[in-house]
N, C-alpha and C positions, 0 to 999 in steps of 0.2 A: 591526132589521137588523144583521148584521157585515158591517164595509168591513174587511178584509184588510189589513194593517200592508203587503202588497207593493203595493196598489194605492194607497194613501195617499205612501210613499216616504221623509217625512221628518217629523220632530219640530214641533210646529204648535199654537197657542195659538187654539182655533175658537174666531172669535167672533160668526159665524153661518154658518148652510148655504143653497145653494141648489137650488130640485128643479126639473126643464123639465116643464112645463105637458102634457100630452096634449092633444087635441081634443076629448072629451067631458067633461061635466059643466057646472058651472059658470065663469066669470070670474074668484071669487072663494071662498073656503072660510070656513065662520064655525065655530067649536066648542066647547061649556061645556067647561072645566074641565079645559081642557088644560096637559098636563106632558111635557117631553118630557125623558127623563136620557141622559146620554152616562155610556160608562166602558170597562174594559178589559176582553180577552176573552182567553181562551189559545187556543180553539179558532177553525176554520174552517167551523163548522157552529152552528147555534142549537141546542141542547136544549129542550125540550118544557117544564120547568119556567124560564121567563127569568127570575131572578134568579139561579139556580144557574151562568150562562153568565158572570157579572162576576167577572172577579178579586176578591176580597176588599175591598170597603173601597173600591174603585174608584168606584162608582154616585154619580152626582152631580147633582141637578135642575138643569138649566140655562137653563129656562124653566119658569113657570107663569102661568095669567091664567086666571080664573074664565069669562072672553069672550074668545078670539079670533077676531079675522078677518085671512087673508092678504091682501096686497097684490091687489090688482085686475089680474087677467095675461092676456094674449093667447094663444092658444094657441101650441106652440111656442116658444116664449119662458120664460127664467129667470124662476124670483121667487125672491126671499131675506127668510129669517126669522132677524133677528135674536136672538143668544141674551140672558136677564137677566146670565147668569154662564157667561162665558168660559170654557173646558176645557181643559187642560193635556193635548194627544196625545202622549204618548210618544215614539212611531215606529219602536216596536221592536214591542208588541203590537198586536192586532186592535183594533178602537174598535168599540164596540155604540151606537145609536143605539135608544132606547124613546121611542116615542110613545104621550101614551094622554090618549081622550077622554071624557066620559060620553055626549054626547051631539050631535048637530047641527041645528040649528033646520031643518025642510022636507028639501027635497032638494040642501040646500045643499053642495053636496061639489063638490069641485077635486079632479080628477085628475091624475098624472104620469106621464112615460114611465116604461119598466120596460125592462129586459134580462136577459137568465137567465143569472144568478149563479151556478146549480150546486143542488147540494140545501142545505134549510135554512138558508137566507143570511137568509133573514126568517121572522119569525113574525105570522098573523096573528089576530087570537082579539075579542072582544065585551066591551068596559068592563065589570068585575066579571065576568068571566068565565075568571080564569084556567083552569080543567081544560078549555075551550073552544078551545087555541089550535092553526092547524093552519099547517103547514111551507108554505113558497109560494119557488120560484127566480125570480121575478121580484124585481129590487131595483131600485130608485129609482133613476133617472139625478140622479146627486148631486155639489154642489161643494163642498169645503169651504174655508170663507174665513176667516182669520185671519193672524196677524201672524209673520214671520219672515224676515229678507231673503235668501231662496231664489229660485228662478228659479220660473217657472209652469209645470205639468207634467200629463201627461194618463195616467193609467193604468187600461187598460180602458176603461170609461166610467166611470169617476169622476173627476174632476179635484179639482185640487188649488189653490186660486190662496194666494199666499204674497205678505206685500203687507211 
């Protein structure tokens, strides 16, 4: 997904994010071989090939775990996934957020609220399946949490908490 350097607001050191829970699915999300990279974007729209949308040199794994599983969450209610390695946001350009998994044990999937971003704000496509990915305006009701003595701010639906 791209979160928009105007809905973000200000320069921010994530040191994890969090997504609000929908009412269907599971309690809990478990997934092999998950990576998820943050980096910088110049555009306001995803492209169809996602590594050609990072600034140069930007793309950064910020999480990996051969197993995870998220916190155990109520519906409606926040969970937060903490990152391995911290991300340096800018707050001048767009921040791209890639998730990618091989696999999920059953039907084990956690769902999140969404809101329509507009065209191409997310891409969504099948592990190993890059020429597979297809354009989606729902984007994740998303917070990002990291360090910077800012005030707390809400833009759009994405928030911002600044600790």
């Amino acid at each position: 997904m791209v979160v928009l350097a105007s809905e973000i607001g200000d320069a921010i050191e994530i040191n994890s994010f969090s997504w609000f829970r929908g009412v269907g699915g599971e309690s809990q999300g478990s997934y092999y071989d998950l990576k998820i990279y943050m980096g910088l974007c110049s555009s306001d729209q995803l492209g169809m090939t996602y590594d050609d949308n990072y600034i140069s040199g930007s793309k950064t794994l910020v999480l990996s775990s051969a197993f995870f599983t998220t916190p155990t969450v109520n519906p409606m209610d926040w969970f937060e996934i903490t990152l391995d390695t911290p991300f340096w946001y800018n707050g001048v350009d767009n921040l791209i957020i890639e998730i990618e998994w091989s696999s999920a044990p059953g039907d084990d999937a956690l769902y999140t609220m969404h809101w329509d971003g507009g065209a191409n704000r997310c891409l969504f496509g099948r592990y190993g399946s890059a020429t597979a990915l297809y354009p989606k305006i729902e984007v994740p009701y998303l917070r990002l949490n990291g360090t910077l003595s800012l005030s707390n701010s809400t833009f759009g639906r994405i928030k911002a908490a600044f600790i």
